[in-house]
KETIDO-10740 format. One record per residue: x, y, z of N, C-alpha, C in turn; residue number from 1. Coordinates in steps of 0.02 Angstrom, whole numbers, plus 50000, padded with zeros to 5 digits. Example, Ala and Ser with C-alpha at 12.3 -4.5 7.8 and 13.67 -1.06 7.14 Angstrom:
BEGIN
+-------+-------+-------+-------+-------+-------+-------+-------+-------+------+
|  n_c1 |  n_c2 |  n_c3 | ca_c1 | ca_c2 | ca_c3 |  c_c1 |  c_c2 |  c_c3 | resi |
+-------+-------+-------+-------+-------+-------+-------+-------+-------+------+
| 50660 | 49716 | 50390 | 50615 | 49775 | 50390 | 50660 | 49835 | 50390 |    1 |
| 50642 | 49888 | 50354 | 50684 | 49947 | 50357 | 50645 | 50002 | 50394 |    2 |
+-------+-------+-------+-------+-------+-------+-------+-------+-------+------+
end
This chain:
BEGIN
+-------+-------+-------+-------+-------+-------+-------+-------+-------+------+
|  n_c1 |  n_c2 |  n_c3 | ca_c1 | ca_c2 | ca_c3 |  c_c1 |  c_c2 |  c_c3 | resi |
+-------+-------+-------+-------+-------+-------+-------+-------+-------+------+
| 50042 | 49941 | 50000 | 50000 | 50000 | 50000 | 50044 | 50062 | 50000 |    1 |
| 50027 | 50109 | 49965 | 50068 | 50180 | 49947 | 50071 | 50221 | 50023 |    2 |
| 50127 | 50262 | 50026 | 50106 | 50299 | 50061 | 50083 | 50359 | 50043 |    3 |
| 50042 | 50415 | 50096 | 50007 | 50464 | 50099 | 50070 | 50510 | 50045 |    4 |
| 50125 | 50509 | 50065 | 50170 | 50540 | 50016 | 50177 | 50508 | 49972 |    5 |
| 50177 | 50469 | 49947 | 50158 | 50440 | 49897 | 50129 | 50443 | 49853 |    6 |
| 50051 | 50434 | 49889 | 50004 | 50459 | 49841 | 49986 | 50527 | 49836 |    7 |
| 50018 | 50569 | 49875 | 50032 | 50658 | 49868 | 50067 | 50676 | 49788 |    8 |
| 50095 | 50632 | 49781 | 50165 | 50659 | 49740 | 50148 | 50619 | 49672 |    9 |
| 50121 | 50572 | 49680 | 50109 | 50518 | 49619 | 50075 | 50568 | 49545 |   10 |
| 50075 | 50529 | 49493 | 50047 | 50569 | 49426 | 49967 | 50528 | 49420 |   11 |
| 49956 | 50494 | 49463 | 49893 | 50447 | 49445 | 49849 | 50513 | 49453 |   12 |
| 49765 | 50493 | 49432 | 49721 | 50537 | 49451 | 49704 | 50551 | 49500 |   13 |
| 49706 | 50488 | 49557 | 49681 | 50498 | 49615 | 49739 | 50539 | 49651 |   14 |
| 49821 | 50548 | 49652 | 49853 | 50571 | 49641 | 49841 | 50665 | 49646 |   15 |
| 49798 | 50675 | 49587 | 49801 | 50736 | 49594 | 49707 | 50763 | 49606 |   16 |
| 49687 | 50715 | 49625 | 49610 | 50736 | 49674 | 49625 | 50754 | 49725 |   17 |
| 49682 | 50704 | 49771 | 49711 | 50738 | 49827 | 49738 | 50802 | 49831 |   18 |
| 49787 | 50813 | 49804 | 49809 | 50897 | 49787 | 49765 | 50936 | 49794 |   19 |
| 49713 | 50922 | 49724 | 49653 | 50974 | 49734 | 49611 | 50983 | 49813 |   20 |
| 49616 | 50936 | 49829 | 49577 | 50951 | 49904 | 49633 | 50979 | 49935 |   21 |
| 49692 | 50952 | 49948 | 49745 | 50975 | 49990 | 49745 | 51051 | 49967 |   22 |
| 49739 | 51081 | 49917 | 49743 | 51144 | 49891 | 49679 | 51194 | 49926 |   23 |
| 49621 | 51168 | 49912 | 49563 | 51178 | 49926 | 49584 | 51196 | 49986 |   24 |
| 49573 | 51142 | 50032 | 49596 | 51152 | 50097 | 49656 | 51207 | 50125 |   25 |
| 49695 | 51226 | 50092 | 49760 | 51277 | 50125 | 49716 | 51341 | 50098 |   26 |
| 49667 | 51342 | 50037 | 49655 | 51400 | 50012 | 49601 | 51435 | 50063 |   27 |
| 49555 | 51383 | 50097 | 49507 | 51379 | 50150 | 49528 | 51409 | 50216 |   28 |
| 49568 | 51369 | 50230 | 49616 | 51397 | 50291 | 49668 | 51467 | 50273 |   29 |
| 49700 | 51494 | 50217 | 49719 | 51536 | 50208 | 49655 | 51613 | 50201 |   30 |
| 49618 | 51582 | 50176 | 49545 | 51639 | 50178 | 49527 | 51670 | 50243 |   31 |
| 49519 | 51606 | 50301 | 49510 | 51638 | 50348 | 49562 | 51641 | 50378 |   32 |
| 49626 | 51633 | 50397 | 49648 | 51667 | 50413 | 49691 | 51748 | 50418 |   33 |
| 49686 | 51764 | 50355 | 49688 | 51824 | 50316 | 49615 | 51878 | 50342 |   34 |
| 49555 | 51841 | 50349 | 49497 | 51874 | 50382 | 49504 | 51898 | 50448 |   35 |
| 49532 | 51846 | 50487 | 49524 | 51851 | 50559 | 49604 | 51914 | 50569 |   36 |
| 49643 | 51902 | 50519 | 49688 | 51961 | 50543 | 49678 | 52014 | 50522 |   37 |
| 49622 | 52030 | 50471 | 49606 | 52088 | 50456 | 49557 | 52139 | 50512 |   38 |
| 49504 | 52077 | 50537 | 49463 | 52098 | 50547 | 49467 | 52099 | 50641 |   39 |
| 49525 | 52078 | 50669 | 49546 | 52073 | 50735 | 49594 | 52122 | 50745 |   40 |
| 49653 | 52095 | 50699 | 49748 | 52141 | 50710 | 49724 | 52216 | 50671 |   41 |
| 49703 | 52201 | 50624 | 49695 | 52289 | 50569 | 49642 | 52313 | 50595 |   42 |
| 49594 | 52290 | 50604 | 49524 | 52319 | 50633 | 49470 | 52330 | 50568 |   43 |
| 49477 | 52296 | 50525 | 49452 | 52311 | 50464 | 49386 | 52276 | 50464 |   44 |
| 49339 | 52317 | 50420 | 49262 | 52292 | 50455 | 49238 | 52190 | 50402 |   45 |
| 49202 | 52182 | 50435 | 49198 | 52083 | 50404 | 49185 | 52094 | 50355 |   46 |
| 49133 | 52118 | 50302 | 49118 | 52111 | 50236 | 49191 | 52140 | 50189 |   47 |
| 49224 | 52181 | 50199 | 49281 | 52205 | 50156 | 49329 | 52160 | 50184 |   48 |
| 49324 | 52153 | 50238 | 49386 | 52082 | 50246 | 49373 | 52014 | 50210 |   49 |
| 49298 | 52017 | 50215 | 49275 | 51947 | 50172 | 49306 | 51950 | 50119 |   50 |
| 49310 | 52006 | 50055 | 49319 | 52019 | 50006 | 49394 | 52011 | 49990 |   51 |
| 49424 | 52050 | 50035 | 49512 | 52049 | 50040 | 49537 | 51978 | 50036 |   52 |
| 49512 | 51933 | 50102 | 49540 | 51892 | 50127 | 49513 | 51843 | 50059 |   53 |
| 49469 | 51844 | 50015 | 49436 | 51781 | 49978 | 49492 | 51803 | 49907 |   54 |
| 49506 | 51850 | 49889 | 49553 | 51889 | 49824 | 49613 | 51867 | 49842 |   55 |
| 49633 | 51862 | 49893 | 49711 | 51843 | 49921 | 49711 | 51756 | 49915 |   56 |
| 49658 | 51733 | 49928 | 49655 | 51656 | 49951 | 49641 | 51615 | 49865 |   57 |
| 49615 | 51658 | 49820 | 49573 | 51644 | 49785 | 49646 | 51647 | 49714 |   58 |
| 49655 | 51704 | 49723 | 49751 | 51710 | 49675 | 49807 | 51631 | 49707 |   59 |
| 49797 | 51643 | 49777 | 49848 | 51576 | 49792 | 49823 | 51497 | 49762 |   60 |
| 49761 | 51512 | 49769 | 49731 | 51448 | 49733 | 49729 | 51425 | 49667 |   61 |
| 49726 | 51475 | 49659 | 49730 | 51478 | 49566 | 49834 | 51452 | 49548 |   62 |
| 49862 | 51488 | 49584 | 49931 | 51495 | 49574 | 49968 | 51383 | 49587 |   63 |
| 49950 | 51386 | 49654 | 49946 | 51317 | 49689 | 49916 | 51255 | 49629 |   64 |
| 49841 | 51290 | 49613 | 49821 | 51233 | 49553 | 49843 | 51224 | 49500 |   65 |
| 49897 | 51279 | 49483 | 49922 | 51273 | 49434 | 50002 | 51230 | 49420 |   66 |
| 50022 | 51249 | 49490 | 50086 | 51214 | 49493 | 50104 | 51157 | 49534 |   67 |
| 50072 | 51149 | 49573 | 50054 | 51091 | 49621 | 49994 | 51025 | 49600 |   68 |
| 49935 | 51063 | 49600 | 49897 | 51002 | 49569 | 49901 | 50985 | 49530 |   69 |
| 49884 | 51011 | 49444 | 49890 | 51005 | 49402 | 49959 | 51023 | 49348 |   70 |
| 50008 | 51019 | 49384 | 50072 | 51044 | 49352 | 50068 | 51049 | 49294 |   71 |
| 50044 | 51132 | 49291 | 50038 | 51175 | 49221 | 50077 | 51230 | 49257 |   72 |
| 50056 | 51279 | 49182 | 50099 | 51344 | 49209 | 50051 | 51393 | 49182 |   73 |
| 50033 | 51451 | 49230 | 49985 | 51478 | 49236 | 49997 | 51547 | 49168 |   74 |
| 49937 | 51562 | 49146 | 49941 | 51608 | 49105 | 49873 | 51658 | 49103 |   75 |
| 49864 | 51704 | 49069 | 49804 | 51721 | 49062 | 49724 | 51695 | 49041 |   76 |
| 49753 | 51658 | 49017 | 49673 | 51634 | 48976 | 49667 | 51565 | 49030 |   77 |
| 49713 | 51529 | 49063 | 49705 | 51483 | 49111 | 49665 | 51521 | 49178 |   78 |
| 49677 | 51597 | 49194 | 49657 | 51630 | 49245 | 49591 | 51646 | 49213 |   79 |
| 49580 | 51656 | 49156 | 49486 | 51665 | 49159 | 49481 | 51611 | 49155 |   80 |
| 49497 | 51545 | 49121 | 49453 | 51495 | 49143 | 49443 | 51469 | 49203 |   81 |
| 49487 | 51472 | 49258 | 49495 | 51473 | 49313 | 49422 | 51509 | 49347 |   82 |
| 49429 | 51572 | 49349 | 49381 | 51623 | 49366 | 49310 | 51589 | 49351 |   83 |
| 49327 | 51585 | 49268 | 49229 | 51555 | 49275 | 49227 | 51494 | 49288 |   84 |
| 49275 | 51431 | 49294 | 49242 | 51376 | 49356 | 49236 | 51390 | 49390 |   85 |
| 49262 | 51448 | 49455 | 49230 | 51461 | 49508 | 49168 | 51507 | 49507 |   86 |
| 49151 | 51543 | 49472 | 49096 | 51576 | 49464 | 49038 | 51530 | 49436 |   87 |
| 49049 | 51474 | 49383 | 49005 | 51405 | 49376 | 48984 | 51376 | 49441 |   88 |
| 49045 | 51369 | 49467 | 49014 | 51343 | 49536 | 48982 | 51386 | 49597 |   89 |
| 49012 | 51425 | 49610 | 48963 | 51481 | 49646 | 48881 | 51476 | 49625 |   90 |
| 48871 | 51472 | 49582 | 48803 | 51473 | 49560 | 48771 | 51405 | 49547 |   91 |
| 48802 | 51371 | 49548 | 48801 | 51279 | 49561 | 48749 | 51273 | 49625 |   92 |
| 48821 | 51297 | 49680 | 48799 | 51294 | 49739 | 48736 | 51331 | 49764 |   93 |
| 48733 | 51390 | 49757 | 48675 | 51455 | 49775 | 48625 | 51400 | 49745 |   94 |
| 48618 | 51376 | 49686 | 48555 | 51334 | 49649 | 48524 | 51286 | 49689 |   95 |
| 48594 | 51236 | 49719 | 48578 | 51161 | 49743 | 48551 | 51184 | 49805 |   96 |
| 48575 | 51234 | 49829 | 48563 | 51248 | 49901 | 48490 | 51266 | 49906 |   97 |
| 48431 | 51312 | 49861 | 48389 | 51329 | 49848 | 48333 | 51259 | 49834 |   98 |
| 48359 | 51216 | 49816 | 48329 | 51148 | 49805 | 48328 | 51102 | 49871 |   99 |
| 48399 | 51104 | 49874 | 48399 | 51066 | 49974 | 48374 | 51094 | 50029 |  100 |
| 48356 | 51162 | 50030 | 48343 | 51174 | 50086 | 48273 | 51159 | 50111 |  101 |
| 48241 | 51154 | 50044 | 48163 | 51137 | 50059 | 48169 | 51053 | 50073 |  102 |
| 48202 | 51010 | 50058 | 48226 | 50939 | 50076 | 48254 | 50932 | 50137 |  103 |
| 48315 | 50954 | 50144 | 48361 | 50931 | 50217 | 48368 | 50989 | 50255 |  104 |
| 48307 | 51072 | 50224 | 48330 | 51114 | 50302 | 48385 | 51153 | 50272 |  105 |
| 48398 | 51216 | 50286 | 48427 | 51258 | 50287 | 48496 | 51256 | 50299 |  106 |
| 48508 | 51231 | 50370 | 48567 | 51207 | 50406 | 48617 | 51163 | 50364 |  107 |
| 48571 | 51098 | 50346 | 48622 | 51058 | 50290 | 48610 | 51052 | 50232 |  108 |
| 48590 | 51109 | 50201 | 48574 | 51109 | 50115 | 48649 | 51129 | 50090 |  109 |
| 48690 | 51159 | 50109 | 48752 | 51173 | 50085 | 48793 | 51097 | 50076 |  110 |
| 48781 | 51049 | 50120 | 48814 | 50985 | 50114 | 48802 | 50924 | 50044 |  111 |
| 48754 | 50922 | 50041 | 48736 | 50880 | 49974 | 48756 | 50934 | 49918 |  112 |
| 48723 | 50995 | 49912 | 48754 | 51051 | 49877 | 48831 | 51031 | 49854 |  113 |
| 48870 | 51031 | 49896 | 48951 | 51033 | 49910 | 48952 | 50970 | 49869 |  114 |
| 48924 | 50910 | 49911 | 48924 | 50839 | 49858 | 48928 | 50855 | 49794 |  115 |
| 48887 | 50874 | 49768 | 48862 | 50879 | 49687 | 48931 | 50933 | 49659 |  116 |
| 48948 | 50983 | 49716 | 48962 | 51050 | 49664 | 49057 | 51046 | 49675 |  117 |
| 49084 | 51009 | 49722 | 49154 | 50988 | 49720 | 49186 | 50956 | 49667 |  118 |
| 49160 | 50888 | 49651 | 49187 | 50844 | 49588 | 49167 | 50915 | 49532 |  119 |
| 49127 | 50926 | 49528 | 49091 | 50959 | 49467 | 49162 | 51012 | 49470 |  120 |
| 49175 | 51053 | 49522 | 49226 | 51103 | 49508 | 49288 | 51084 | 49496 |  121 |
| 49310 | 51001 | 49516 | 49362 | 50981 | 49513 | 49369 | 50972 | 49435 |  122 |
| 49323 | 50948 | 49398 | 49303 | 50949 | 49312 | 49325 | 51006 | 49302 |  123 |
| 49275 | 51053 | 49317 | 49295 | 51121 | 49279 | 49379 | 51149 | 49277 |  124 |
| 49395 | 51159 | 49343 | 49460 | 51183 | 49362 | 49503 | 51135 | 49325 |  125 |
| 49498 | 51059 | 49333 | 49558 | 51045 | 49268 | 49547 | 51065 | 49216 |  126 |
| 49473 | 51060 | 49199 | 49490 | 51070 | 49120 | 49514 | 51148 | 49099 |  127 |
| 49483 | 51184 | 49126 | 49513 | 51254 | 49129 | 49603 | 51260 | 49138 |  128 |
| 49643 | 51216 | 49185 | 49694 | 51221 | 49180 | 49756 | 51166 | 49158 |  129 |
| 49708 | 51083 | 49125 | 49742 | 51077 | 49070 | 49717 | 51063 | 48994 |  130 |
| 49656 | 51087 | 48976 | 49650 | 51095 | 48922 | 49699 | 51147 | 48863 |  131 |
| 49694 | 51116 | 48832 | 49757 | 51146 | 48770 | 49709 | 51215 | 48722 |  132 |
| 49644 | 51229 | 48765 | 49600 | 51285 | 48738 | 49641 | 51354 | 48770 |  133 |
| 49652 | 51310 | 48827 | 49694 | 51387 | 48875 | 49752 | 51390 | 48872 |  134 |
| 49805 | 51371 | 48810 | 49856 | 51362 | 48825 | 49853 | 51422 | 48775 |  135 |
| 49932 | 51469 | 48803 | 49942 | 51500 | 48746 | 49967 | 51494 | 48666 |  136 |
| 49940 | 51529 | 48632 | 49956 | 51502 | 48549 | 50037 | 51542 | 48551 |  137 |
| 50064 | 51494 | 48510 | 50131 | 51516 | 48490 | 50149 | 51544 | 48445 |  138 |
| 50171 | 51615 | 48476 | 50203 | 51671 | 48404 | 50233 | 51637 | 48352 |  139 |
| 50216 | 51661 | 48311 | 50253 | 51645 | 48232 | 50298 | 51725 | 48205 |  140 |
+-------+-------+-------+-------+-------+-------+-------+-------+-------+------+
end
């Protein structure tokens, strides 16, 4: 059986599902903690820290998925496609959540939501960053 470094580092797919969560996850924890120092150490009010802290978390993620998960190399047209899988999914979620809440309640409509709208972003975000649509064309 592989180990956890192992299968961190490996080229398989499952390989780099992990990353993507491992990424996910530092980008999660980098969000808020970027919030809580804005909005504790600077004194800066929660909604503009929301904003700060999600632009800061949201560039490292993009940067991370590019060189860590999916070892590409980031460019412009990889950063809008980037942008609109997360904006696909943003509105994924807001949707599923609008459907679950009348099912499982308010409280855990974000969770099946998340079910459905994670793999789905994990689709998008690769293909956005290794499809050969976003790659740059080469000067002649």
């Amino acid at each position: 059986m592989k180990s956890l470094k192992e299968l961190v580092n490996g080229s398989g797919r499952l390989s780099e599902i992990l990353r993507f969560g491992l990424v996910g996850g530092i980008a999660t924890l980098l969000q808020y903690g970027i919030y809580v120092i804005f909005v504790n150490a600077v004194g800066v009010k929660a909604v503009p820290s929301t904003l700060i802290s999600y632009a800061i978390s949201f560039v490292a993620n993009f940067f991370l998925s590019n060189y860590f998960t999916f070892h590409t190399s980031p460019n412009a047209k990889k950063g809008i496609g980037f942008t609109l899988s997360h904006l696909i999914n943003m509105g994924m979620q807001v949707g599923f959540v609008a459907i679950f809440k009348g099912i499982v309640g308010p409280t855990l409509a974000l969770i099946p939501a998340m079910a459905i709208c994670i793999p789905c972003n994990y689709l998008l975000v690769r293909f956005a960053l290794t499809s050969k649509y976003f790659e740059k064309k080469a000067s002649k």
